[in-house]
TORKOL-4160 file (C-alpha; in steps of 0.2 Angstrom, whole numbers, padded with zeros to 4 digits, m for minus):
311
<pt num="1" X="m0834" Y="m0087" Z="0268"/>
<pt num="2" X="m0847" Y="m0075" Z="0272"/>
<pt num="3" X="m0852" Y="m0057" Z="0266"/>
<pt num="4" X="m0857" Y="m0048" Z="0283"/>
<pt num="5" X="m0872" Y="m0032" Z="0281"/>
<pt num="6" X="m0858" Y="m0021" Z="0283"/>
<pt num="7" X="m0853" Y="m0027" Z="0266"/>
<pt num="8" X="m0835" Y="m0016" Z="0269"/>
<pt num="9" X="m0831" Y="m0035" Z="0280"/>
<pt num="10" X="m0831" Y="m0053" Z="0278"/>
<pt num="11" X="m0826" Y="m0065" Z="0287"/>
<pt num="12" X="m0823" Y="m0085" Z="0288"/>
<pt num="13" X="m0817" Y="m0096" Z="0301"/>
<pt num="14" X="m0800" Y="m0109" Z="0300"/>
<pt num="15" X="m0804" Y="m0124" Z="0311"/>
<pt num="16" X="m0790" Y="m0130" Z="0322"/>
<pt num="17" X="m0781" Y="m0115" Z="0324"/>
<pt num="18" X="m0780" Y="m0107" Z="0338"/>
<pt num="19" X="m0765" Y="m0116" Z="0344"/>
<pt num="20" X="m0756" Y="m0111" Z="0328"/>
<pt num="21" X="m0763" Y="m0091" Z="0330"/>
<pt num="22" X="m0745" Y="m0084" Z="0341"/>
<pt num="23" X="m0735" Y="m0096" Z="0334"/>
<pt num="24" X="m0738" Y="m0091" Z="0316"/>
<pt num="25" X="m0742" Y="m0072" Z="0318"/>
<pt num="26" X="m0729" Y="m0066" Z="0332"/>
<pt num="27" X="m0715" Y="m0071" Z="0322"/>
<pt num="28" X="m0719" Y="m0058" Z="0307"/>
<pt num="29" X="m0721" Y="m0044" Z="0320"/>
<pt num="30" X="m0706" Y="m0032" Z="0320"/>
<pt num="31" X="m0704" Y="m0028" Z="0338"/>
<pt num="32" X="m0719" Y="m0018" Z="0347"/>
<pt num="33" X="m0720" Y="m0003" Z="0336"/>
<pt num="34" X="m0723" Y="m0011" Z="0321"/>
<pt num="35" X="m0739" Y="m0002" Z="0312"/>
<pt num="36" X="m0743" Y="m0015" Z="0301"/>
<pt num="37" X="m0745" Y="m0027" Z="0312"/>
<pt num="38" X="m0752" Y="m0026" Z="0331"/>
<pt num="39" X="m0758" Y="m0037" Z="0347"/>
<pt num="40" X="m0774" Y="m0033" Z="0359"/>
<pt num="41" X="m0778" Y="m0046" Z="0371"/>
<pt num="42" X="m0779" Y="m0065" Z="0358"/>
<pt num="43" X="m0782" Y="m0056" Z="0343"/>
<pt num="44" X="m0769" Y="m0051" Z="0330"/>
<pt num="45" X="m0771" Y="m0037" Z="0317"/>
<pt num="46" X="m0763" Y="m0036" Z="0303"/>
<pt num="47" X="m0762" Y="m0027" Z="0287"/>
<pt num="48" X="m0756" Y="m0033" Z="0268"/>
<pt num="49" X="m0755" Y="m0027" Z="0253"/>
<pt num="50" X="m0762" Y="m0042" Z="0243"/>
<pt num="51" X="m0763" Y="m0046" Z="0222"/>
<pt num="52" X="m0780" Y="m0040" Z="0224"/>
<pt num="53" X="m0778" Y="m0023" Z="0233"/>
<pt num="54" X="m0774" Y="m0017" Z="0252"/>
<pt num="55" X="m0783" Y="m0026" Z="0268"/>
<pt num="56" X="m0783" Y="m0027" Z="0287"/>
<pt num="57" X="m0787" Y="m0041" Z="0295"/>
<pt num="58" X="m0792" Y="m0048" Z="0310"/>
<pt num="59" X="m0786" Y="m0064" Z="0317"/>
<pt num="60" X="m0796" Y="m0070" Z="0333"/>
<pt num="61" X="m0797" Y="m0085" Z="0343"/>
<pt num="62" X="m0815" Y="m0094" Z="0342"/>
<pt num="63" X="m0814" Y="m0109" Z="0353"/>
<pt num="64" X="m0801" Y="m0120" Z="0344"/>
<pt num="65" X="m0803" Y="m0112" Z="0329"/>
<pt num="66" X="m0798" Y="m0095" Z="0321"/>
<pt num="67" X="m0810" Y="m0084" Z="0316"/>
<pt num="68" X="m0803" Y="m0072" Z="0303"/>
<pt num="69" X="m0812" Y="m0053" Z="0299"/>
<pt num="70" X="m0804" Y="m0044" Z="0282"/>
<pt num="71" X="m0808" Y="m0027" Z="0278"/>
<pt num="72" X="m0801" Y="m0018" Z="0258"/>
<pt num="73" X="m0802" Y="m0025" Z="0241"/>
<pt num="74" X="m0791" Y="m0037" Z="0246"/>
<pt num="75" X="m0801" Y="m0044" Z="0259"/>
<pt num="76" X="m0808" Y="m0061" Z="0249"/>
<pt num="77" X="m0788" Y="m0063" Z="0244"/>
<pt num="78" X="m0784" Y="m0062" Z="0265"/>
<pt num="79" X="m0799" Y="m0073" Z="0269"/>
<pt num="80" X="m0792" Y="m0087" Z="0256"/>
<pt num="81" X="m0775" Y="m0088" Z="0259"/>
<pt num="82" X="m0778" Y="m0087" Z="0280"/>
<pt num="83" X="m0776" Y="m0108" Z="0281"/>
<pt num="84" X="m0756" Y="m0105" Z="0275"/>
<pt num="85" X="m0754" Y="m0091" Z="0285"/>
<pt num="86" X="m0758" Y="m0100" Z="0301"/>
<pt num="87" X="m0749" Y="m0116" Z="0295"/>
<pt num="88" X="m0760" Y="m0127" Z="0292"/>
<pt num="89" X="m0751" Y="m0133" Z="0273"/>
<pt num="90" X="m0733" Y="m0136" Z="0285"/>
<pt num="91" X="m0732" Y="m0154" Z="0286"/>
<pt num="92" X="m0721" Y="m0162" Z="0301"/>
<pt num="93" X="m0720" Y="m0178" Z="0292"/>
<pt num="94" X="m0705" Y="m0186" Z="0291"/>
<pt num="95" X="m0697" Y="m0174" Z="0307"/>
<pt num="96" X="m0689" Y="m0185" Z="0317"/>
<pt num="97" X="m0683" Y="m0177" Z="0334"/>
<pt num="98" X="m0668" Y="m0188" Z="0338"/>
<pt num="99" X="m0660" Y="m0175" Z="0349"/>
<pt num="100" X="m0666" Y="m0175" Z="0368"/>
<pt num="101" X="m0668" Y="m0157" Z="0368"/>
<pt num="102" X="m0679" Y="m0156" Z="0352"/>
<pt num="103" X="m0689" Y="m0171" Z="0359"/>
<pt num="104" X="m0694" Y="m0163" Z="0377"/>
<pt num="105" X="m0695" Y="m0144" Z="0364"/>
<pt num="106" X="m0709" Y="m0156" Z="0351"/>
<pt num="107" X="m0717" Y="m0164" Z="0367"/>
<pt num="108" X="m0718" Y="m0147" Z="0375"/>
<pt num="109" X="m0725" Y="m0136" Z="0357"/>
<pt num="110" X="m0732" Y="m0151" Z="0345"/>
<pt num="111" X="m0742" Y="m0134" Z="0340"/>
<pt num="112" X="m0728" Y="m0124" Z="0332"/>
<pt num="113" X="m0730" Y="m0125" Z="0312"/>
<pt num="114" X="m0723" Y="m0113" Z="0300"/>
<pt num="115" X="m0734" Y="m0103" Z="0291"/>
<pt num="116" X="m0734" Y="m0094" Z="0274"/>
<pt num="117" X="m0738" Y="m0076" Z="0268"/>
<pt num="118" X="m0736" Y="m0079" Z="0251"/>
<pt num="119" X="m0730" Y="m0061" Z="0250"/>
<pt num="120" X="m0713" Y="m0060" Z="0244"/>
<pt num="121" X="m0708" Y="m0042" Z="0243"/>
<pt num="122" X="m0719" Y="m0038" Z="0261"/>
<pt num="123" X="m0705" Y="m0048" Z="0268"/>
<pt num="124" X="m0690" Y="m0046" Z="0261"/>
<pt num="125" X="m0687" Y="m0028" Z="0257"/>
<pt num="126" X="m0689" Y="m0022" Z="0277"/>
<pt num="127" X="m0678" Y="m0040" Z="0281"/>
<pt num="128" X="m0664" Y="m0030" Z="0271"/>
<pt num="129" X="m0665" Y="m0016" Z="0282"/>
<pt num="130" X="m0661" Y="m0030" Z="0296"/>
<pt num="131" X="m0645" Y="m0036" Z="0289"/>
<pt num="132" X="m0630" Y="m0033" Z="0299"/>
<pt num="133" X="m0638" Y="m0022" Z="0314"/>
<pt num="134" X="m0646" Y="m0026" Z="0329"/>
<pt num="135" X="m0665" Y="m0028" Z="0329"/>
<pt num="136" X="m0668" Y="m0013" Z="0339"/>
<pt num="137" X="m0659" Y="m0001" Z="0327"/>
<pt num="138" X="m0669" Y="m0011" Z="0309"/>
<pt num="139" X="m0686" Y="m0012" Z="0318"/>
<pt num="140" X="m0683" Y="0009" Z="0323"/>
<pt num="141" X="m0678" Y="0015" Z="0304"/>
<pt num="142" X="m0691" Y="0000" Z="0297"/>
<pt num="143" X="m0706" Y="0012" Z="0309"/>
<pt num="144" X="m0699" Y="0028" Z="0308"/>
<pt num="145" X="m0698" Y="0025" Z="0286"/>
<pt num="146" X="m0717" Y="0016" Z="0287"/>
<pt num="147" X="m0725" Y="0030" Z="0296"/>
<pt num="148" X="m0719" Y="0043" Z="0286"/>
<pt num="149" X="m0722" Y="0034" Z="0269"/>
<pt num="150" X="m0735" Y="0021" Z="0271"/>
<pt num="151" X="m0754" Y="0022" Z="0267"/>
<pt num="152" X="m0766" Y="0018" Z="0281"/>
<pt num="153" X="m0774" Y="0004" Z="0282"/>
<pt num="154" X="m0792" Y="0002" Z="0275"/>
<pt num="155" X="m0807" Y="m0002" Z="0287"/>
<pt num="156" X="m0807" Y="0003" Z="0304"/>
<pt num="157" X="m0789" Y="0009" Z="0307"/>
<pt num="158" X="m0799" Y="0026" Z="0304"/>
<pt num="159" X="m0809" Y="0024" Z="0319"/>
<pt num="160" X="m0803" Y="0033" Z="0335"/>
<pt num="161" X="m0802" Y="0020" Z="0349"/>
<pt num="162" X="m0802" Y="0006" Z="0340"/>
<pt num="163" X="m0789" Y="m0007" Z="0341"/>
<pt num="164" X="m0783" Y="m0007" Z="0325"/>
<pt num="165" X="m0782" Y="0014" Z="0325"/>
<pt num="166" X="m0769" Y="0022" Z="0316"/>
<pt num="167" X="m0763" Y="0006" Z="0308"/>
<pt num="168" X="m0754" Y="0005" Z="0291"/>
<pt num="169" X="m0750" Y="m0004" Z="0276"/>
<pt num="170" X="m0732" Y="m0011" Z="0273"/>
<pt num="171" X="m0725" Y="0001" Z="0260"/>
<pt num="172" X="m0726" Y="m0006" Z="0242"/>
<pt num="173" X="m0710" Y="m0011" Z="0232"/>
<pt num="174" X="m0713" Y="0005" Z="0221"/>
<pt num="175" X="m0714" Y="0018" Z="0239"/>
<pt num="176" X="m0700" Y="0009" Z="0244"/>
<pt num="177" X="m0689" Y="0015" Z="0228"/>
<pt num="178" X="m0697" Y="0032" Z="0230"/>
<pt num="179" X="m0690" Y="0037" Z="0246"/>
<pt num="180" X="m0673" Y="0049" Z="0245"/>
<pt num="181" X="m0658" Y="0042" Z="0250"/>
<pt num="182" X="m0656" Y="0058" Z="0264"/>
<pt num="183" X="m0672" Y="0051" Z="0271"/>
<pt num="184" X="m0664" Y="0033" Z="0272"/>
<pt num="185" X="m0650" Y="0038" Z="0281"/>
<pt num="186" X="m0660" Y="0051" Z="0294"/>
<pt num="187" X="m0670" Y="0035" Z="0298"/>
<pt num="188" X="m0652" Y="0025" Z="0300"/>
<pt num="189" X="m0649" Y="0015" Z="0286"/>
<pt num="190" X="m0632" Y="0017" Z="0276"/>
<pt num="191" X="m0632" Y="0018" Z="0257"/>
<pt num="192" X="m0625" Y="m0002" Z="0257"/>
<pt num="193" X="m0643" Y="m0007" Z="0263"/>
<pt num="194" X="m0653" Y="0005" Z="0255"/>
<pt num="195" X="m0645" Y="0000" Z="0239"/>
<pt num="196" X="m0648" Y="m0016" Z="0240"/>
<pt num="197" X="m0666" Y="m0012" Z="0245"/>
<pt num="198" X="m0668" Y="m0005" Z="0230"/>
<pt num="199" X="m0661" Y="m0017" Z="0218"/>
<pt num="200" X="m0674" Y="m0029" Z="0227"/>
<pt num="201" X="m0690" Y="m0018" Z="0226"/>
<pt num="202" X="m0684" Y="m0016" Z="0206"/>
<pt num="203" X="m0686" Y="m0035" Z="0205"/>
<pt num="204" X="m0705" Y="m0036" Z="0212"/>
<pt num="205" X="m0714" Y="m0044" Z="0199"/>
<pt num="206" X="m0702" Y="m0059" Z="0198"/>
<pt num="207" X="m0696" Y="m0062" Z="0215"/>
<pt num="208" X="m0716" Y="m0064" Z="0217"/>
<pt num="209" X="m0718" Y="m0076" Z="0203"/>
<pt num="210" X="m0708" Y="m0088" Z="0217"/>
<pt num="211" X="m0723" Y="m0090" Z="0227"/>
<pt num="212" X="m0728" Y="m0105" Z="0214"/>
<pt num="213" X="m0709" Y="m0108" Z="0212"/>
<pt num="214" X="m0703" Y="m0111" Z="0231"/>
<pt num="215" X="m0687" Y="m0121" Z="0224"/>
<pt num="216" X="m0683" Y="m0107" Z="0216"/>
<pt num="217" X="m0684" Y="m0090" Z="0227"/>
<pt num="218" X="m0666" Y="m0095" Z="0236"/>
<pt num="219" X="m0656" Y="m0094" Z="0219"/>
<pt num="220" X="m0667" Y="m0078" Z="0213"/>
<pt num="221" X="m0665" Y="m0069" Z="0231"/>
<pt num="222" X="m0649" Y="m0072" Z="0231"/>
<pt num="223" X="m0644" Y="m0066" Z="0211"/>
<pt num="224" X="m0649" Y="m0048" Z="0219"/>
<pt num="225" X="m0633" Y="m0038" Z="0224"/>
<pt num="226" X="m0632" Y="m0034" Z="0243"/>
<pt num="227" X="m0644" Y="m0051" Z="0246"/>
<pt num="228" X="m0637" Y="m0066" Z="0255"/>
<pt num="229" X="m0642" Y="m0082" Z="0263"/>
<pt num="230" X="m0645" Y="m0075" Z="0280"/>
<pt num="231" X="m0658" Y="m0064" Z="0272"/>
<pt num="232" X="m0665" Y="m0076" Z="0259"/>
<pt num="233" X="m0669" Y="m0090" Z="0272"/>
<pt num="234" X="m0680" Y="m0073" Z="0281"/>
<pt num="235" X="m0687" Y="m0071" Z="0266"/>
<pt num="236" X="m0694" Y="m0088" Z="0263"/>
<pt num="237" X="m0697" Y="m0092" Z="0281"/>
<pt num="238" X="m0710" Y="m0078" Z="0282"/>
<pt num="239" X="m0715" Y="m0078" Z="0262"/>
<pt num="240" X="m0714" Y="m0096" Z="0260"/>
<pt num="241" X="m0714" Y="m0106" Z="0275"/>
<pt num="242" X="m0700" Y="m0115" Z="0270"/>
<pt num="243" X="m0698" Y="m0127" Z="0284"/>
<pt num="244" X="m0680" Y="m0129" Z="0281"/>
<pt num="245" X="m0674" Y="m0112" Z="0278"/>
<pt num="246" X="m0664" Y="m0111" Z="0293"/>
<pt num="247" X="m0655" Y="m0095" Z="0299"/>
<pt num="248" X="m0638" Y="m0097" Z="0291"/>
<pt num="249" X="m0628" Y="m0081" Z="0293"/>
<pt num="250" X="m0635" Y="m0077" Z="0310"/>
<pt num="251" X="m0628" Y="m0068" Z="0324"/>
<pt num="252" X="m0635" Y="m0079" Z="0339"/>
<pt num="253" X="m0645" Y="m0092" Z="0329"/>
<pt num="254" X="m0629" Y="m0106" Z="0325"/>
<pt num="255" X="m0622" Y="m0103" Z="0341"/>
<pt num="256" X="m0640" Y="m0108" Z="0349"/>
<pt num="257" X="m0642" Y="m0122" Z="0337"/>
<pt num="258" X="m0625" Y="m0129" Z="0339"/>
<pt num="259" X="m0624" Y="m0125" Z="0359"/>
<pt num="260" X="m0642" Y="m0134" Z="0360"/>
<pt num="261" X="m0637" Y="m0148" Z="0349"/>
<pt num="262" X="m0620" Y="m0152" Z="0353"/>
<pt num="263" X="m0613" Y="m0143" Z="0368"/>
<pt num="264" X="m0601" Y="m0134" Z="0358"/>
<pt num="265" X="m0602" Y="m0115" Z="0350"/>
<pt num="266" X="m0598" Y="m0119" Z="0332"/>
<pt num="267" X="m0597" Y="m0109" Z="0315"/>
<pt num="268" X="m0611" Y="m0109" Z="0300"/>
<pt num="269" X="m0601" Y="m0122" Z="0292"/>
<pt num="270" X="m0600" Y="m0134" Z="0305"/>
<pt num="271" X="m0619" Y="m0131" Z="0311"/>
<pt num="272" X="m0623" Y="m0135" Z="0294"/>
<pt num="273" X="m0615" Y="m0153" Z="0296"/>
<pt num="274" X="m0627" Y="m0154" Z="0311"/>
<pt num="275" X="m0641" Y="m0150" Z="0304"/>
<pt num="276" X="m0638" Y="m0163" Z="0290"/>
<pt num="277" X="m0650" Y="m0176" Z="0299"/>
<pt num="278" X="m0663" Y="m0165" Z="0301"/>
<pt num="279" X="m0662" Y="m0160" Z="0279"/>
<pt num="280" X="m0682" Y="m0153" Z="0275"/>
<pt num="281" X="m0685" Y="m0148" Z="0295"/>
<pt num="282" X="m0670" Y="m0136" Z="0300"/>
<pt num="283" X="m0680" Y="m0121" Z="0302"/>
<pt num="284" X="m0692" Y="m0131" Z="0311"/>
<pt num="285" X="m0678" Y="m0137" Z="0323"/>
<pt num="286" X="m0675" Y="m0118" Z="0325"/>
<pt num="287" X="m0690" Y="m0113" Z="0330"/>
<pt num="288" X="m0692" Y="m0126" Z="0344"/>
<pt num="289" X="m0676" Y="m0124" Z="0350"/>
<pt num="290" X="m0678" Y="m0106" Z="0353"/>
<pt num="291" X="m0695" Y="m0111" Z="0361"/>
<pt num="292" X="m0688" Y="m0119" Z="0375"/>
<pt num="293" X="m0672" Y="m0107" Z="0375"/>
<pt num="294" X="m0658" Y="m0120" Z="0374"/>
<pt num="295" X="m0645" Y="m0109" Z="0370"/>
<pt num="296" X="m0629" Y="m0102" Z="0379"/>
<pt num="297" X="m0632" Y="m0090" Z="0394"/>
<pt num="298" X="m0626" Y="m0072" Z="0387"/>
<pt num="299" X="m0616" Y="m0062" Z="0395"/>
<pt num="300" X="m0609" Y="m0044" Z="0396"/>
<pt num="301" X="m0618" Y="m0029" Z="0393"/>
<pt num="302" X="m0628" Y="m0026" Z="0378"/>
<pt num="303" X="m0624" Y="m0019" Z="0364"/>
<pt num="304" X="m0629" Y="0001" Z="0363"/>
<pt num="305" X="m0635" Y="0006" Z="0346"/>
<pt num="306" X="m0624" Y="0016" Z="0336"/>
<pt num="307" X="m0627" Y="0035" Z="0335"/>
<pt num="308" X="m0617" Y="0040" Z="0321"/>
<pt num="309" X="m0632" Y="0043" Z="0307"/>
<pt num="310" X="m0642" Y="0059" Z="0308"/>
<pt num="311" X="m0657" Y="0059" Z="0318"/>
């Protein structure tokens, strides 16, 4: 880790990453407006509210390694914890690919690992605003709700041209209870959601305390009212890189799995059975599954968006 003159920046580089950097990063982007986190060229930028204070970081390849820039108090915290985030404590030992589809996907993307943010709260309190809606409709209320609440960023989100301009932390678990329940339901979520939201940003400190608890975090996710399974195994594929927390509950994801697997469109329950095998990997099986998109062809229109919440 080094302290750079501009002593507002440090910086450190992760060997072996660069493979991992999309792989890792992309998947805790919600959609292209998110404001916390952002894409320019191969660099990623994201901002954290760490144990040590707020950060924004920069994530850029540097031949086959990573080299990472943190900016805010909590910049040392960020520089630290980069290895998990870019997946470098996932171990694919034991994962057996017995399937021909997940042994063409592990020939194809040996690279995909599942990283860790160690940040419970960051990712589950927007993940409730996912449940039950399409991703279109959470990622619009989870932007509109972050740009009217959130704090910027620190470093240079303040600097007019640069790449990480006007970005913003993720709101806190206390900004998240401060918000008026008029001003959940202008940016489209219901009082079931924002209820449950609540309840969850109430329980910070503890659901925190699972960071250094992993077996734990599925049981206390799901004791919170309005919290279930498919947003527990979110929570813990993002906070925790749980390997194995597959996405039970899913719209399209058990459909995929089980289409993929065994030819057949199949409930939780029965995907569940197939999954068996693959016990400590099943999340891993998702994610290179949905790499080399071996799911059933869709068809039909899309589904519009509902328009019956105040705008």
């Amino acid at each position: 880790m080094q302290t750079l003159p501009n002593s507002s920046r440090s910086e450190r580089v992760v060997a072996d990453a660069a493979a991992r950097l999309s792989v890792c990063l992309a998947r805790l982007r919600r959609g292209p407006g998110d404001s916390t986190m952002r894409c320019v060229g191969q660099s990623w930028w994201r901002a954290a509210r760490t144990p040590e204070g707020p950060s924004l970081a920069e994530f850029g390849p540097d031949g086959g390694a990573v080299r990472v820039r943190a900016w805010g108090p909590g910049a040392a915290w960020v520089l630290q914890q980069a290895t998990r985030l870019l997946g470098a404590d996932d171990d694919p030992e034991g994962f057996q690919p017995r399937h021909p589809v997940l042994g063409e996907a592990w020939r194809r993307y040996p690279q995909i690992r599942v990283g860790a943010t160690d940040l419970v709260c960051e990712s589950l309190l927007p993940t409730v605003i996912e449940q039950k809606v399409t991703g279109a409709e959470a990622f619009r209320s989870i932007h509109r709700l972050t740009r009217a609440h959130a704090d910027p960023a620190p470093g240079p989100s303040a600097v007019a041209g640069h790449p990480a301009e006007g970005m913003r932390l993720p709101l806190s678990a206390e900004q998240w209870r401060r918000i008026p329940s008029w001003e959940f339901l202008r940016a489209g979520v219901e009082q079931r959601r924002s209820t449950a939201l609540c309840a969850a940003a109430a329980r910070a400190g503890s659901l925190e305390r699972t960071q250094s608890r992993p077996g734990t975090a599925d049981r206390a996710l799901c004791s919170i009212p309005g919290i279930g399974a498919w947003t527990s195994a979110r929570t813990r594929q993002q906070a925790h890189g749980d390997a194995d927390a597959w996405s039970v509950g899913d719209y399209h994801i058990p459909r995929m799995l089980s289409w993929a697997l065994v030819g057949e469109l199949l409930d939780d329950d029965a995907v569940a059975e197939v999954l068996m095998p693959y016990a400590g990997h099943r999340y891993r099986v998702e994610l290179l599954i949905r790499a080399v998109g071996a799911g059933p062809n869709r068809h039909g229109p899309r589904k519009s968006l509902p328009t019956h919440f105040p705008r």
